[in-house]
C-alpha positions in Angstrom: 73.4 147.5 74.9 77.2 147.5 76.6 78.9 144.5 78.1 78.6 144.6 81.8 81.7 145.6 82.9 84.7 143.1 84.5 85.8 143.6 87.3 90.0 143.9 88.0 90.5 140.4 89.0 88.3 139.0 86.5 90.0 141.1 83.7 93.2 139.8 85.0 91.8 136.3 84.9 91.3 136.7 81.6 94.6 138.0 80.6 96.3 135.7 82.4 94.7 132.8 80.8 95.4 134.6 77.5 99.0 134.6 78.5 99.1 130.8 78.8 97.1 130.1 76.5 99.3 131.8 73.8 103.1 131.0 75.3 104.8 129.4 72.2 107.9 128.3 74.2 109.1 125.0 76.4 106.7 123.3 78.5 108.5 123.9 81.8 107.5 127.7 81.2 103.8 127.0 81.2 103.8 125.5 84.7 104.3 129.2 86.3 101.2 130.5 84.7 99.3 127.7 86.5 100.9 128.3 89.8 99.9 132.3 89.3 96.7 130.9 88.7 96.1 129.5 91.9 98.5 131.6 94.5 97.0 134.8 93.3 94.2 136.1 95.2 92.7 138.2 92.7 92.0 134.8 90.7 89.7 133.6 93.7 92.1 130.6 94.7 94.3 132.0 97.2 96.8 129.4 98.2 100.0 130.0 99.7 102.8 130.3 97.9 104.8 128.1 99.5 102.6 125.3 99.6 102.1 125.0 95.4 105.5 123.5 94.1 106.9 123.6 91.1 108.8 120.9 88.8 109.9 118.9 92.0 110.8 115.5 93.5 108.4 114.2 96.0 111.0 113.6 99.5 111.7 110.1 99.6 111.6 109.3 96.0 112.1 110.2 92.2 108.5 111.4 90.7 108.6 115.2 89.5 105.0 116.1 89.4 104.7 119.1 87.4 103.3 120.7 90.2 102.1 119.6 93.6 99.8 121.2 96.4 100.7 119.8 99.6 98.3 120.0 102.5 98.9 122.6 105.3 98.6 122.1 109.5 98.4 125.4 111.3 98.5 127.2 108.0 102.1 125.7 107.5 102.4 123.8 104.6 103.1 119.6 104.8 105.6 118.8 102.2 105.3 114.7 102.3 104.4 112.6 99.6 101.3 111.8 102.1 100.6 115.2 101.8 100.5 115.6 98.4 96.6 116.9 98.3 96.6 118.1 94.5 98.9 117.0 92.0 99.0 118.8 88.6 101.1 117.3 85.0 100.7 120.2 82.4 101.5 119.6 78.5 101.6 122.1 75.7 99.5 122.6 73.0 96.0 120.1 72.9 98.0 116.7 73.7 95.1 116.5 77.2 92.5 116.3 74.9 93.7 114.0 71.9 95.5 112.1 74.6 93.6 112.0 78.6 93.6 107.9 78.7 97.5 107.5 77.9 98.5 110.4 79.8 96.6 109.5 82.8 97.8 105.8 82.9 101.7 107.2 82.2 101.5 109.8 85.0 99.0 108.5 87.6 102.0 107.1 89.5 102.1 110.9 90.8 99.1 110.0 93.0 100.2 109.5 96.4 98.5 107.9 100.0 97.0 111.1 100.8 96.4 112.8 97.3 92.8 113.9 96.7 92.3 115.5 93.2 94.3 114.5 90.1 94.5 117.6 87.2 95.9 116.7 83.6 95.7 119.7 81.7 97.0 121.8 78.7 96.5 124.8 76.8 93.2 124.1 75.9 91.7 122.0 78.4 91.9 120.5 81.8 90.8 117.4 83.3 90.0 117.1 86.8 89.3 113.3 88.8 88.2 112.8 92.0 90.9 110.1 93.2 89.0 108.6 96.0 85.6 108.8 94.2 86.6 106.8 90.9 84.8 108.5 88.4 85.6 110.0 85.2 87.3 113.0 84.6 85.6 116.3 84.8 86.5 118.4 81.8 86.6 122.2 81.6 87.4 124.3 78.4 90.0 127.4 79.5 87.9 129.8 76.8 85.3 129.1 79.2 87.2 129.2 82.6 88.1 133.1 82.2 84.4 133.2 83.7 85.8 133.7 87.5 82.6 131.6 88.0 83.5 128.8 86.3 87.0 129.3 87.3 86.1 129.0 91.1 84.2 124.9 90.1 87.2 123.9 88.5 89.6 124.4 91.4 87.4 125.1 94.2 88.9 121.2 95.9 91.8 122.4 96.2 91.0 126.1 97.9 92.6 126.5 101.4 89.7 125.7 103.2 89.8 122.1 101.7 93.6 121.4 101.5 94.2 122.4 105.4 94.6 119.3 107.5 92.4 120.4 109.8 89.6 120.8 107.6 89.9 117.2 106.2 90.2 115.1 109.7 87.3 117.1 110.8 85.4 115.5 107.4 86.5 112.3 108.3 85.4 112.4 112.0 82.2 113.5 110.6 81.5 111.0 108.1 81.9 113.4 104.9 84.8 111.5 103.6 84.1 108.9 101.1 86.3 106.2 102.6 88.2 105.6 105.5 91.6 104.0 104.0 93.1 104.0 100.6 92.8 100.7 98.6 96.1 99.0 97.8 94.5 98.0 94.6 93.3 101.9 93.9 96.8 103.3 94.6 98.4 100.6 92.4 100.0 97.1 94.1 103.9 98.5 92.4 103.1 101.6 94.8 102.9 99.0 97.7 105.3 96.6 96.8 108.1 99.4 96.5 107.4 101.1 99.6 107.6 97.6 101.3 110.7 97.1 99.6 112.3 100.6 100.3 111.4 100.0 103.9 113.2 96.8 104.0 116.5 98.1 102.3 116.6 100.8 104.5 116.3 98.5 107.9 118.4 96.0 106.2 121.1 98.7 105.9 120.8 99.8 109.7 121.2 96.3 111.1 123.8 95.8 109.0 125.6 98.9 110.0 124.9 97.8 113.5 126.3 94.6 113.4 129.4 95.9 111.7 130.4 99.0 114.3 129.1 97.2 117.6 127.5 93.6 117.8 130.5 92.4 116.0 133.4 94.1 117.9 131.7 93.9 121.3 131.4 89.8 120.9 134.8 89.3 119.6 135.8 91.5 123.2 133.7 89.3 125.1 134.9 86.1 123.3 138.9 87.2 124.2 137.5 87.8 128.2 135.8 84.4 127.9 138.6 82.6 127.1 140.9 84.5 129.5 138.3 83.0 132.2 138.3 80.2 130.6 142.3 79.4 131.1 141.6 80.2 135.0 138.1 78.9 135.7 137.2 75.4 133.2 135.6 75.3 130.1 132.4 78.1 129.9 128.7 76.2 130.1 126.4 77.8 128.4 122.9 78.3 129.1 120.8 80.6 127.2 117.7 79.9 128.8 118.8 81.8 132.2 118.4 85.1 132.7 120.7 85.9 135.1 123.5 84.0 134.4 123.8 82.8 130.8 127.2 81.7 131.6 129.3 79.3 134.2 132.1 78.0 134.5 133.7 74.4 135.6 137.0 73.3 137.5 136.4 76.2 139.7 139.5 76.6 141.9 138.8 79.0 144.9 135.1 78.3 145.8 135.3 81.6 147.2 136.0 83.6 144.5 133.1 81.6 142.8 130.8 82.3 145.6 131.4 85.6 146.3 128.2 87.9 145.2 130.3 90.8 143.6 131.6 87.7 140.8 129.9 85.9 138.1 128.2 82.8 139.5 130.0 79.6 139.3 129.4 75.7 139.6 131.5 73.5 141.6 131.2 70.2 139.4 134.6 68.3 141.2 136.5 68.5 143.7 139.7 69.0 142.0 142.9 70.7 143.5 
């Protein structure tokens, strides 16, 4: 009896998978065959092209994921580490399957705030974890995922329908989402602790800069004015605690001038010539 007949895209599928399967060279050179897999249409997937990139830092900091699906809003795609909705590290021959535990505790740092599914795979397997759900790795064979099928399980988290924005808040509003917040402890304390620190540099840096090119050159002009006031008007009296005027000044000469509403306010503390 014949073989039911493929159709194109599954044909392609299969070739394709073939392709990678069978590519000899670097490792950098496999990661294309796994974007083809999931931008092309005819292999069921369908996500943009722009929103699957390869071999590149996160904004903000220095992880290269092998490649990374970023959420989209409006169709457009979100490229934030918070965004980071699937994130993929791809190794040649079968180092996924001697290897998952090591590789996963090496590269896991990839997993950002708002990344949802976690793929370690090579050329003869791929393992699949549900970040939020903490459970153990699904594992798919790639002889078996040239079934379109089986194909469509593996990756179907991380179709457009799932990885639009949109699509997850409206989960979360209605209780479909597994947890509200990301666990400092799940995403890793050094995660936290880094982020804290970056933060800190980076306000540290601005306050300094601010200090340097205004607060400091606006109170040594205020200081020279002060003291010009001071040679005419007494020693200045400070007092902090007033709103209004933070500053007066003794030995005033001309009660007038000291009195008048379009000057500073002054004290009249003797009645010296």
């Amino acid at each position: 009896m014949p073989e039911p007949r493929r159709s194109r895209g599954a044909t392609s599928l299969v070739r394709k998978i073939a392709q990678f399967r069978g590519d000899s060279s670097g490792e950098r050179n496999l990661y294309p065959f796994i974007r083809d897999l999931l931008v092309n249409p005819a292999f069921g997937i369908g996500l943009k092209s722009d929103q699957v990139v390869v071999d590149s830092a996160l904004a903000g900091g220095r992880d290269i994921p092998d490649l990374t699906i970023f959420s989209t809003k409006g169709g457009r795609a979100i490229k934030t580490p918070d965004h980071a909705y699937g994130v993929f590290e791809v190794k040649r021959g079968h180092d996924v399957s001697v290897n998952s535990a090591e590789i996963y505790a090496e590269k896991k740092k990839y997993i950002k705030a708002g990344t949802r599914w976690f793929f370690i795979l090579d050329q003869e397997e791929v393992h699949k974890w549900d970040v939020m759900a903490k459970t153990e790795a699904a594992v798919y064979r790639w002889e078996d995922l040239t079934d379109p099928d089986r194909f469509g399980v593996c990756f179907a988290e991380v179709r457009p329908a799932h990885v639009a924005l949109e699509e997850q808040l409206k989960d979360f509003r209605d209780g479909k989402t597994r947890y509200a917040f990301q666990s400092i402890e799940e995403l890793g304390k050094h995660h936290f602790t880094d982020t804290i620190r970056e933060i800190a540099s980076i306000l540290s840096g601005a306050v300094t800069q601010l200090v340097d090119t205004k607060v400091a050159p606006d109170l040594i002009k205020a200081n020279d004015l002060l003291q010009e006031m001071e040679t005419r008007w007494g020693p200045a009296v400070h007092d902090w605690n007033s709103v209004g005027f933070p500053i007066e000044f003794t030995n005033i000469i001309d009660e007038r001038i000291g009195t008048h509403p379009t000057n500073c306010r002054y004290h009249r503390i003797s009645g010296s010539a």
